[in-house]
N, C-alpha and C positions, 0 to 999 in steps of 0.2 A: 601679484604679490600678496593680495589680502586674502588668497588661499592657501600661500606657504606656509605661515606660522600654523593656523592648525591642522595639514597636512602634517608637518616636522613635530608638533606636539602627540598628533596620533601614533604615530610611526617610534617616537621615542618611548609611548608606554606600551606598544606593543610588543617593541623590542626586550622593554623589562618584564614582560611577563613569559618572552621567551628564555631567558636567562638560565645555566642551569643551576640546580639547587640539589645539596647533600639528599638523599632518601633516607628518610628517618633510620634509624636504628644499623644504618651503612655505618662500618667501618672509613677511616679515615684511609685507608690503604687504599681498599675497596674503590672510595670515589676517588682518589688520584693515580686511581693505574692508569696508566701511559695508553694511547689505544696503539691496536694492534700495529703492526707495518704493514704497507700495502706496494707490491708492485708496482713502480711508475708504469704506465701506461706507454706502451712501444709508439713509437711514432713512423719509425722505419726498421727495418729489421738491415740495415746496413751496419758494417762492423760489428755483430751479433755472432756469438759463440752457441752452440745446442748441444747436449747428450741429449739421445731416446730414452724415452723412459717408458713407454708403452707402445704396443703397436696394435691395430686392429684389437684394439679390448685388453691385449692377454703384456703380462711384463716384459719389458725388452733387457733381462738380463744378458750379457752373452754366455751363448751354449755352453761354451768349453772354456774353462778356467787359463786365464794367463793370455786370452783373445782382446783384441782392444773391442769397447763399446762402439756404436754406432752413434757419432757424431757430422753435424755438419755449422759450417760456417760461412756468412755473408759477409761479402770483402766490402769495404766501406764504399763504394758506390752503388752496392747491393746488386751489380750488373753481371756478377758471377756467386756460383758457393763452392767449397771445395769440403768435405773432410772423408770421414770414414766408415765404411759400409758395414764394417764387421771382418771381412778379412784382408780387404782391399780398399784402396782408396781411390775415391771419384772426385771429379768436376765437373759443372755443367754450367751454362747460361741459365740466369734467371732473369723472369719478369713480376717485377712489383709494381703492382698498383691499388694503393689503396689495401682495400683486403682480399686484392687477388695474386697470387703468385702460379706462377709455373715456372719450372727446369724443362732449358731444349733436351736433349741425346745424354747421356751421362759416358762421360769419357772415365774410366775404369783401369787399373793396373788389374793384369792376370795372373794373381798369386794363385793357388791351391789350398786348401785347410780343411780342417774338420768336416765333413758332409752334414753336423747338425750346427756349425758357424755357417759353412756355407747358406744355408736355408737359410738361416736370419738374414743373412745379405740379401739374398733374394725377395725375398716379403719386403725389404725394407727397398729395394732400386726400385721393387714395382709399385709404392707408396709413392715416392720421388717419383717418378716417373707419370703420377696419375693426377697431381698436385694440382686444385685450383684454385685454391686459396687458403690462407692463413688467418689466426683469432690469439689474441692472448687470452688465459684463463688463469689467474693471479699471478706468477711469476711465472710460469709454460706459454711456451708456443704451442700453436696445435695448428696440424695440416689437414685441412679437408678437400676431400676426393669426391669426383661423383656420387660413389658409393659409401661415402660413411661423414659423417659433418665430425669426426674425432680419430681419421686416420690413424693419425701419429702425433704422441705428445713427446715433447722434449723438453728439457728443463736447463735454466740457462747454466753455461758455463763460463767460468775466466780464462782469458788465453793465459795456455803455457799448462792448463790442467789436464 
């Protein structure tokens, strides 16, 4: 006990000289800008919505105007995903753990399209396909592969978009 008080006595002026204080000559604005927002930090990627938004380096716009993007989405016990390749759409078994993931076989509808949609599907089933783990990077996911620790980024989306 007769080290508490000045234990709590040190502790409370160190506290005040952490304290923050205007920098001279700041604007009033200045010091009370809000900070920035920050992505909550995923904790599971169950019930999670994603558009690609890069793939191997280069932008994952879709080829051919009026193609849906390449999306995917984990069902709320995270034990499957389902969405959209680029011209077709997939499902597959997933495994989460921690910051490991993979998809079993990717189960695929066999439409036809563009031969430069099509290519994006492909780059993108053999990303999925290679997946061993997952990192958020502010608001993105990102899937890393053997060969690349920045696979594929995707950026979240709202169901029904």
């Amino acid at each position: 006990m007769k080290f508490l008080v000045p234990l709590l006595l040190v502790l409370t002026i160190a506290g005040a000289g952490c304290a923050s204080r205007p920098v001279a000559g700041a604007s009033a604005a200045a010091v009370a800008a809000p900070a920035p927002k920050v992505a909550p930090v995923l904790k599971t990627l169950a019930g999670t919505c994603w558009q690609l938004v890069e793939l191997n380096g280069s932008s994952a716009e879709p080829a051919v105007a009026g193609w849906p993007a390449q999306t995917i989405e984990f069902e709320a016990n995270a034990a499957r995903a389902n969405g959209h390749a680029g011209v077709n759409r997939f499902g597959a078994r997933c495994d989460v753990d921690g910051g490991n993931l993979s998809f079993g076989p990717l189960a695929m509808t066999r439409r036809a399209g563009p031969s430069a949609q099509m290519e994006i599907e492909r780059r993108y089933t053999v990303v999925l396909s290679a997946v061993i783990g997952w990192r958020q990077e502010g608001a993105n996911l990102v899937f890393v592969t053997p060969a690349s620790v920045r696979a594929a980024v995707l950026a979240p989306l709202v169901k029904g978009e």
